[in-house]
C-alpha positions in Angstrom: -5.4 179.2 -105.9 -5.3 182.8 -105.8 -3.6 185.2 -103.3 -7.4 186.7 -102.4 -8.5 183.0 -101.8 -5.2 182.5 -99.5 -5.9 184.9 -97.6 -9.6 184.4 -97.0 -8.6 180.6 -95.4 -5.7 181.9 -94.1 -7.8 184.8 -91.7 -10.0 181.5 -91.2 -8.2 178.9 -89.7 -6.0 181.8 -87.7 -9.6 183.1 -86.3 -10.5 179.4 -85.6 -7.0 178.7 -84.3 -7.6 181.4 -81.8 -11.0 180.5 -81.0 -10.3 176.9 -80.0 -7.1 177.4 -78.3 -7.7 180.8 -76.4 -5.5 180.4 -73.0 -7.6 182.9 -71.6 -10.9 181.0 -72.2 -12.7 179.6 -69.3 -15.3 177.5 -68.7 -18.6 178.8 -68.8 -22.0 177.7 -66.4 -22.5 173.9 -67.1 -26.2 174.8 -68.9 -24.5 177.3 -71.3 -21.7 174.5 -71.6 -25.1 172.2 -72.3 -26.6 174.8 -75.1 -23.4 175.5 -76.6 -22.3 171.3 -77.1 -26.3 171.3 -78.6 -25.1 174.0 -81.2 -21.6 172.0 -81.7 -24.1 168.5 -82.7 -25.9 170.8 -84.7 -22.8 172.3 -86.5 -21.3 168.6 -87.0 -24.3 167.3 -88.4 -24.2 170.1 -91.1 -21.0 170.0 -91.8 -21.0 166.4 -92.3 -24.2 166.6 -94.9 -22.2 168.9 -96.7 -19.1 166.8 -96.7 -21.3 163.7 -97.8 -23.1 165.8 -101.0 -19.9 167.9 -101.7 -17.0 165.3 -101.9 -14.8 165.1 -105.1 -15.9 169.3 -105.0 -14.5 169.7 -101.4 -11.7 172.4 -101.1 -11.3 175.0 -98.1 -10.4 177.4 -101.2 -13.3 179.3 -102.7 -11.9 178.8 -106.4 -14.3 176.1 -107.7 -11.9 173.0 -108.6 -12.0 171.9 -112.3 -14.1 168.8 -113.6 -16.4 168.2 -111.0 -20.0 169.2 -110.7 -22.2 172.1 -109.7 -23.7 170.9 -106.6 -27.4 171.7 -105.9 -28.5 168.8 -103.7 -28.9 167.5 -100.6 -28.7 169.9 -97.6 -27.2 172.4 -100.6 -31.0 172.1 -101.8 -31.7 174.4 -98.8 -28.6 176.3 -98.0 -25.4 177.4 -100.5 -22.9 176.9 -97.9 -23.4 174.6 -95.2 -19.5 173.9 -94.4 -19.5 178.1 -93.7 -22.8 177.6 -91.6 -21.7 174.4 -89.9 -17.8 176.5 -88.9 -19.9 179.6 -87.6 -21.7 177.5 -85.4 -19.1 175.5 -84.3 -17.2 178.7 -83.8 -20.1 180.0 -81.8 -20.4 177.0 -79.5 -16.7 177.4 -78.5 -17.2 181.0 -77.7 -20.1 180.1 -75.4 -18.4 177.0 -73.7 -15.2 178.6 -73.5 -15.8 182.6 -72.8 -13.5 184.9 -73.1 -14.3 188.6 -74.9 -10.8 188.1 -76.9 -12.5 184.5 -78.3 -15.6 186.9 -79.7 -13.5 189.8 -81.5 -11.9 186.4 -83.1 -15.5 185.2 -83.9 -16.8 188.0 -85.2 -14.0 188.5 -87.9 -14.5 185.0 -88.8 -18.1 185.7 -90.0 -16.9 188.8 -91.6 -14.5 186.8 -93.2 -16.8 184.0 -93.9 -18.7 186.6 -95.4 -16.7 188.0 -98.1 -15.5 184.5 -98.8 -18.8 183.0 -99.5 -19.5 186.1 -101.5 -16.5 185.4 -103.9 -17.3 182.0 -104.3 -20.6 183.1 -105.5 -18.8 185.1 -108.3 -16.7 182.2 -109.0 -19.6 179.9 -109.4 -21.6 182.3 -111.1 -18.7 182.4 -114.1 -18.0 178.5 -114.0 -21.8 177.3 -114.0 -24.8 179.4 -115.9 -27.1 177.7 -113.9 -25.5 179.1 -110.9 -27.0 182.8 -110.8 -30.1 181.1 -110.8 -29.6 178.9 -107.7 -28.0 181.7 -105.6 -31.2 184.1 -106.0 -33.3 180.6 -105.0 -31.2 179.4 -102.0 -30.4 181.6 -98.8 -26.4 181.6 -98.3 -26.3 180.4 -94.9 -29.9 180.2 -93.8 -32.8 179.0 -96.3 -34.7 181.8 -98.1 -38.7 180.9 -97.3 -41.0 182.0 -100.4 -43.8 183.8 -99.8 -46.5 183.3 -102.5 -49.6 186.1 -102.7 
């Protein structure tokens, strides 16, 4: 793996580290606490999907691993990187259970982070598997892309 993919999990799991374990977190209002475990059910379930299509591809690195497939189906049908979308959320449902303005400067350089990340894996792909440029202007990143036909 390279030092730029290092780094990129590194800044990760220290963001999520922080976010999880904040001592200064409280609890919030039991119906935010309600809304936020929603968005954690919701972030589990995609992250599972993706764990259940991905598999032999899985790797928190963004450097594609060698001989396995370019994956294109299941929820990655709808969105390039579900296990991103699934942390951010779960991410975001700590930060509303748990509140604490320190826990959202955390949060909000894991999606920067997350960001750039995703973006390099892109590239990666992109050089690995021809077929890949085609799929990333088709499917949304972290949300799906609705076409519009005229």
């Amino acid at each position: 793996m390279t030092l730029k993919g290092r780094i990129f999990v590194w800044v990760q799991f220290a963001c999520l580290g922080l976010i999880i374990f904040n001592p200064l977190a409280v609890l919030n209002d039991p119906i935010v606490i309600c809304g936020a475990g929603l968005i954690a059910v919701v972030a589990w379930a995609t992250l599972f999907a993706a764990y259940v299509r991905l598999r032999e591809s899985l790797t928190i690195y963004p450097e594609p691993l060698e001989n396995v497939p370019f994956v294109q189906t299941g929820i990655y049908k709808y969105i390039r990187h579900p296990m991103y979308l699934g942390v951010i959320l779960f991410s975001l449902a700590m930060c509303l259970a748990r509140t604490h303005w320190l826990s959202w400067i955390f949060f909000v350089v894991l999606v920067i982070d997350l960001h750039f990340k995703h973006s390099y894996e892109d590239k990666l792909l992109a050089l690995k598997w021809p077929e890949a440029l085609e799929y990333q202007e088709k499917v949304g990143a972290l949300i799906p892309k609705f076409v519009v036909r005229k």
